[in-house]
C-alpha positions in Angstrom: 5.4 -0.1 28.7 7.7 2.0 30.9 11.3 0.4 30.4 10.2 0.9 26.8 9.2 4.9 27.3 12.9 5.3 29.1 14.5 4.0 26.6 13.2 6.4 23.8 13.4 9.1 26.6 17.2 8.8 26.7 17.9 7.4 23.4 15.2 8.8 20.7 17.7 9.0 18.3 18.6 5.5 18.8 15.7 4.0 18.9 14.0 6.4 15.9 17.4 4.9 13.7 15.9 1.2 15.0 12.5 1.5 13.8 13.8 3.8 10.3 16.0 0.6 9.9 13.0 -2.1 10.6 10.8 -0.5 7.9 13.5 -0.1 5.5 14.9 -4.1 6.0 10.8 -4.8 5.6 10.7 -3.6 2.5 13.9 -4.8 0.6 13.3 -8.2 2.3 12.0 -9.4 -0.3 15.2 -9.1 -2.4 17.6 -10.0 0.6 16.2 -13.2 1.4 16.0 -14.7 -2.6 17.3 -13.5 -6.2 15.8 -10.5 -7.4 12.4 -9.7 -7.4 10.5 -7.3 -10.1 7.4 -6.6 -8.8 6.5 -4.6 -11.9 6.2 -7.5 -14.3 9.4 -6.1 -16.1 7.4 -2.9 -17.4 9.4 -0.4 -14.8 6.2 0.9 -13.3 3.7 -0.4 -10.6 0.5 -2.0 -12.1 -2.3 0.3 -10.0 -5.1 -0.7 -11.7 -6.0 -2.5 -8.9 -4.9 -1.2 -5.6 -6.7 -3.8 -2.8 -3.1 -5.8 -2.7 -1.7 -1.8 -1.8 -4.0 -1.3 0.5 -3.6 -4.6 2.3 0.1 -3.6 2.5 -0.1 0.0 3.7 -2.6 -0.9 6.5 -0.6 -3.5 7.7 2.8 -1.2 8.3 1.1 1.6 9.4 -0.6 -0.7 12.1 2.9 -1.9 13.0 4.3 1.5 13.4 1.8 2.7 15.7 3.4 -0.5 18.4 6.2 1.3 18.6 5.0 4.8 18.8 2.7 3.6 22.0 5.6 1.5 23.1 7.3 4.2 23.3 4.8 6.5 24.2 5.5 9.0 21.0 2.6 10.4 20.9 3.8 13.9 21.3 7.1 13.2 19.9 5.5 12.4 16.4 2.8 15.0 16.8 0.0 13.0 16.9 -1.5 13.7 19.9 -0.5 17.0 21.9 -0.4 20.7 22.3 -0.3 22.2 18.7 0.6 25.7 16.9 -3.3 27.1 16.0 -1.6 30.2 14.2 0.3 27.1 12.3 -2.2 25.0 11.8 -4.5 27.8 10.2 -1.4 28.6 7.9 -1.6 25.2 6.8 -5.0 25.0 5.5 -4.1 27.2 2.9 -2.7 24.2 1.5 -5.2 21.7 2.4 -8.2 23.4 1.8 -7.5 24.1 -2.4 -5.5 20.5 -2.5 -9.3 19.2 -1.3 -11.1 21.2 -3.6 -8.8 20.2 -6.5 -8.9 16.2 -6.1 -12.6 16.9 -5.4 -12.7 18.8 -9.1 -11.0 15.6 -10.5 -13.2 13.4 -9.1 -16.5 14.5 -9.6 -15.1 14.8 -13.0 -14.0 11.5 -13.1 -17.9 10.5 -12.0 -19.9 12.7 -14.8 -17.2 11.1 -17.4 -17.0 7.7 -16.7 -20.7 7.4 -14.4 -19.6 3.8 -13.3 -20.1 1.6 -10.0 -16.6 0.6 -10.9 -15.4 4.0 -11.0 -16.9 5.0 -7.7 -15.3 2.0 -6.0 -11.7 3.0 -7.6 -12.4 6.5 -6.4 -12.6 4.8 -2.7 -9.9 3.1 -3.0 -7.7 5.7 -3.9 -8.9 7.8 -0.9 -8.5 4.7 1.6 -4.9 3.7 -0.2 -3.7 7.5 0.3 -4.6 7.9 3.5 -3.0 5.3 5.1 -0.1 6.0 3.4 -0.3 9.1 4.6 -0.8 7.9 7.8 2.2 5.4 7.5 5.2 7.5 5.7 4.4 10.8 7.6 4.2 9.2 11.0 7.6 7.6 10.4 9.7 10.7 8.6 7.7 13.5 10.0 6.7 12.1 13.2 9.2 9.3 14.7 12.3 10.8 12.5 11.7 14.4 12.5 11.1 14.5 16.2 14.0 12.4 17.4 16.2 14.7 15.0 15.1 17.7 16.8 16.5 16.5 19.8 20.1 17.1 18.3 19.8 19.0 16.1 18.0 22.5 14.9 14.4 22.8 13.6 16.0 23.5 10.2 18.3 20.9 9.9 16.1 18.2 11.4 13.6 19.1 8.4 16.4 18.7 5.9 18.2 15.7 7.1 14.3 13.8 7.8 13.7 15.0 3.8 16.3 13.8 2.5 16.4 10.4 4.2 12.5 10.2 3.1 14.1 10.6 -0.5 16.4 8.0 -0.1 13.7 5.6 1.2 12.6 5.4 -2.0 15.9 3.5 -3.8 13.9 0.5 -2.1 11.3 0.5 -5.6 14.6 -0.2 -7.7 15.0 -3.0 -6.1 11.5 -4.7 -6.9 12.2 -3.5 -10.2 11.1 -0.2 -10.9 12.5 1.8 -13.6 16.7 3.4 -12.3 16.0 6.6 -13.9 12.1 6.8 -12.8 13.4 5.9 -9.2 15.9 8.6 -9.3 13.5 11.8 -10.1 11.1 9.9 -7.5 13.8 10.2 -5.2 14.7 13.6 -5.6 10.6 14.6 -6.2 10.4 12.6 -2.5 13.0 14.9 -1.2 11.2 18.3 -2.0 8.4 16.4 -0.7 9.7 15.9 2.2 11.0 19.2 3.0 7.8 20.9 2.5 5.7 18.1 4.5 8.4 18.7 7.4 8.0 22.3 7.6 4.3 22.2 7.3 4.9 19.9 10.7 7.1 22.3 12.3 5.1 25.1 11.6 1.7 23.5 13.2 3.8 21.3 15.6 1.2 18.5 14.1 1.8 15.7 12.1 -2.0 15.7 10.8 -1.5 18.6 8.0 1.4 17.0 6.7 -0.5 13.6 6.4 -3.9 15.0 5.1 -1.2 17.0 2.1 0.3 13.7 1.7 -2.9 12.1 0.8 -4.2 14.6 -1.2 -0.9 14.8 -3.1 -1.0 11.0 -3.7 -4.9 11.3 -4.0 -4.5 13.3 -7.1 -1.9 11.8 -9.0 -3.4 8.3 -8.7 -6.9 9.8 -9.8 -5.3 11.6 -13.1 -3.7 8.1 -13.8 -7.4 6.7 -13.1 -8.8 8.9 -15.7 -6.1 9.1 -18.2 -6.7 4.8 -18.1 -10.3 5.6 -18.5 -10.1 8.1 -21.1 -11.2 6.8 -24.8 -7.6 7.6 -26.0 -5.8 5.6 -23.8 -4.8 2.7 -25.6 -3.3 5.4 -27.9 -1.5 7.7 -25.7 1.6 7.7 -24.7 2.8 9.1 -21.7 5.9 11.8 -21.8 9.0 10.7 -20.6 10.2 12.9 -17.3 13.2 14.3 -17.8 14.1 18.0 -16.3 11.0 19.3 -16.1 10.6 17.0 -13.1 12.9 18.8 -11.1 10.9 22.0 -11.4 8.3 20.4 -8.7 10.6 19.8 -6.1 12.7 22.6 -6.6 9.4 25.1 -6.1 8.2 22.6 -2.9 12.0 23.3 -1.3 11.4 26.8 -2.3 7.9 26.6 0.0 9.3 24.5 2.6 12.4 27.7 3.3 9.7 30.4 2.9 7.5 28.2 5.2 10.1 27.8 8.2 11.5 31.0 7.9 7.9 32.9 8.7 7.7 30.3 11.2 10.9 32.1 12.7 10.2 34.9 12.6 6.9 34.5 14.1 8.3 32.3 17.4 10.7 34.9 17.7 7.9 37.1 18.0 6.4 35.4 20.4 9.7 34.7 22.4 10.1 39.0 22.6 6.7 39.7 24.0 6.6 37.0 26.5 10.3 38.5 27.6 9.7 40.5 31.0 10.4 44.1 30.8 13.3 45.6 32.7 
């Protein structure tokens, strides 16, 4: 394993743009090697009634990006293992602690409304499905990406250019056959997304607040699709189509991604004063 940890030592930029590449050529395979593929069954949007088949899938690459990341020996690079910020990590559970005890609202709702063995066992899934992807996406853009970046380039900028490349990872869902104009405010939504998980890292110099947001972010979106399939109107209702109002998410998440790294700062160069001896 130690030509492998030299490499990335010299070259993390290099060999974060290798395994950013891998992932990406993994999932547009499908479309490179044969004619176009629509995974959606030509409605625009993913069937996620049931999500074993995602599951399957986001275990699987999350698995294969941790070879690289011990390869490499990334553990601190990606923030999964390491010294971390406690004064950042508290910050962050002012995030994570309501996002719990909102999904938590929606699912014991979810079990009083629809008091199913079925439900219960979509309920898990969700929870297993959104952790691993935050597990996955988060250890690639906020860990492998986000800490080569900041090698080169300042904290700030490293968040920005790691957020806006997680947007961009997204085109890949046109090309299985999602919706072009759903894709694009998923891309820009996945940019916002991005900036706020990457300054959450920054701040805690931790990957594992941005992943448990991540989750929870996912984990409630899939549970209000769950119940709005369950709900005795659903045959009936029709779903809004996004159009601006979308933007208003990510614009208030890169709003609280700058006011998140600018107290972070202000508070390292805090730190930096005192520990400055006296002359």
């Amino acid at each position: 394993m130690r030509p492998f940890s030299t490499l990335a030592a010299r070259y993390p930029g290099a060999c974060a743009a290798f395994v950013l590449t891998l992932f990406a050529v993994w999932f547009a395979l499908p479309t490179i090697l044969s004619r176009p593929v629509d995974a959606t069954g030509g409605t625009g949007t993913f069937d996620l009634s049931d999500l074993r088949p995602y599951i399957v899938t986001e275990a699987v690459v999350a698995a294969v990006l941790l070879v690289p990341v011990a390869l490499f020996r990334w553990g601190r690079l990606t923030g999964l293992r390491g010294p971390v910020d406690r004064a950042g990590l508290r910050l962050s559970l002012w995030f994570i602690l309501p996002g719990l005890g909102i999904v938590a609202l929606v699912w014991a709702a979810l079990l009083t409304d629809a008091p199913r063995e079925d439900t219960a066992r979509q309920i898990a899934m969700i929870g297993t499905m959104t952790l691993l992807i935050g597990l996955f996406e988060e250890t690639l853009f906020r860990g492998v990406v986000l800490g080569a970046l900041r090698h080169r380039l300042s904290a700030g900028m490293a968040i920005v250019v790691s957020g806006v490349l997680f947007g961009l990872f997204h085109v890949v869902n046109a090309l299985v056959g999602q919706d072009i104009a759903l894709t694009a405010i998923q891309i820009v939504s996945a940019t916002g997304l991005g900036l706020f998980f990457g300054a959450i890292t920054v701040q805690a110099r931790s990957v594992w607040p941005a992943i448990l947001l991540h989750a929870i972010w996912d984990a409630f979106a899939l549970s209000m699709a769950l119940m709005l399939r369950l709900s005795p109107q659903a045959a009936t209702t029709t779903l809004p189509q996004p159009g601006f109002a979308a933007l208003i998410g990510p614009a208030l998440l890169t709003f609280a991604a700058w006011r998140i790294h600018r107290r972070w700062r202000r508070r390292t160069a805090a730190a930096e004063e005192r520990q400055m001896p006296c002359i």
